[in-house]
C-alpha positions as CSV (number, residue, x, y, z in Angstrom):
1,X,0.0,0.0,0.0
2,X,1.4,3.5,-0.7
3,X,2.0,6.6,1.8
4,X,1.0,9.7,1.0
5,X,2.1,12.8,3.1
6,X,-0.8,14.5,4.9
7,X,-1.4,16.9,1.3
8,X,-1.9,12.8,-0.7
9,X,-0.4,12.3,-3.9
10,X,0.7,15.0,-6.0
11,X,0.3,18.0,-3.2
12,X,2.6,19.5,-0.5
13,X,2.8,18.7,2.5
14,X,0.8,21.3,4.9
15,X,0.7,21.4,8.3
16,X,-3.0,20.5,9.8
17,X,-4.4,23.1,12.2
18,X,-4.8,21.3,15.7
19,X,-7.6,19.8,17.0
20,X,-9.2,21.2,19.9
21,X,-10.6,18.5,22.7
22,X,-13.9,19.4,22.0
23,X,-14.1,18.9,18.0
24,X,-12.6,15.2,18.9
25,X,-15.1,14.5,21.8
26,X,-17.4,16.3,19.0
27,X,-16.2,13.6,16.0
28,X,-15.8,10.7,18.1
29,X,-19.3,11.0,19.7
30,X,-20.6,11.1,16.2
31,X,-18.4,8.0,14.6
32,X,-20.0,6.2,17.8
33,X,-23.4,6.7,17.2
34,X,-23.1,5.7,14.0
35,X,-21.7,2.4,14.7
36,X,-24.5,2.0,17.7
37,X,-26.9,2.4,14.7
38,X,-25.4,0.0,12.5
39,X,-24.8,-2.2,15.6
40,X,-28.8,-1.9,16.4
41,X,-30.0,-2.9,12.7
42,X,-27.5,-6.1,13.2
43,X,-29.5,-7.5,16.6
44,X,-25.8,-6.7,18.6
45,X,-27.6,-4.9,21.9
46,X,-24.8,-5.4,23.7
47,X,-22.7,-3.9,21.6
48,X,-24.9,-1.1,21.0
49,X,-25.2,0.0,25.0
50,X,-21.3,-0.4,24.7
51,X,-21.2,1.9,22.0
52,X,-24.0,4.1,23.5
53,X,-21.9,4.5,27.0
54,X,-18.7,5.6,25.3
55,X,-20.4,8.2,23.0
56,X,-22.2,9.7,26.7
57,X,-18.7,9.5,27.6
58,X,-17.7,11.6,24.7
59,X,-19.9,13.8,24.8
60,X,-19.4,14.9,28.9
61,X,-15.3,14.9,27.3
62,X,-16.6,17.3,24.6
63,X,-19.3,19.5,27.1
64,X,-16.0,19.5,29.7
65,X,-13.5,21.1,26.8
66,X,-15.9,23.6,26.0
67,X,-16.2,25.0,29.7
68,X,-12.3,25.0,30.1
């Protein structure tokens, strides 16, 4: 498999801006409740409460980074 530099094939390499806490708690609360969904249309429950507790979880993170 090739590697790219963070611009892909063809375009410079540019520094990324950084991430704040919040937009990750923000992104990762998302990307887990879509896999909780796709975990409920499969008949995994368990798997979906798992996934439903760590996306709370992100989103107290994300609600925490905001106050600070």
């Amino acid at each position: 498999m090739a590697s790219y530099a963070r611009g892909g094939p063809g375009l410079p390499d540019r520094p990324q801006p950084p991430v704040s806490p919040a937009d990750s708690a923000r992104y990762t609360r998302e990307m887990l409740e879509s896999l909780r969904k796709i975990a409920m249309g499969q008949n995994q429950s368990l798997l979906a409460h798992l996934l439903g507790l760590a996306a709370t979880e992100a989103k107290f993170l994300g609600d925490q980074a905001q106050e600070t």
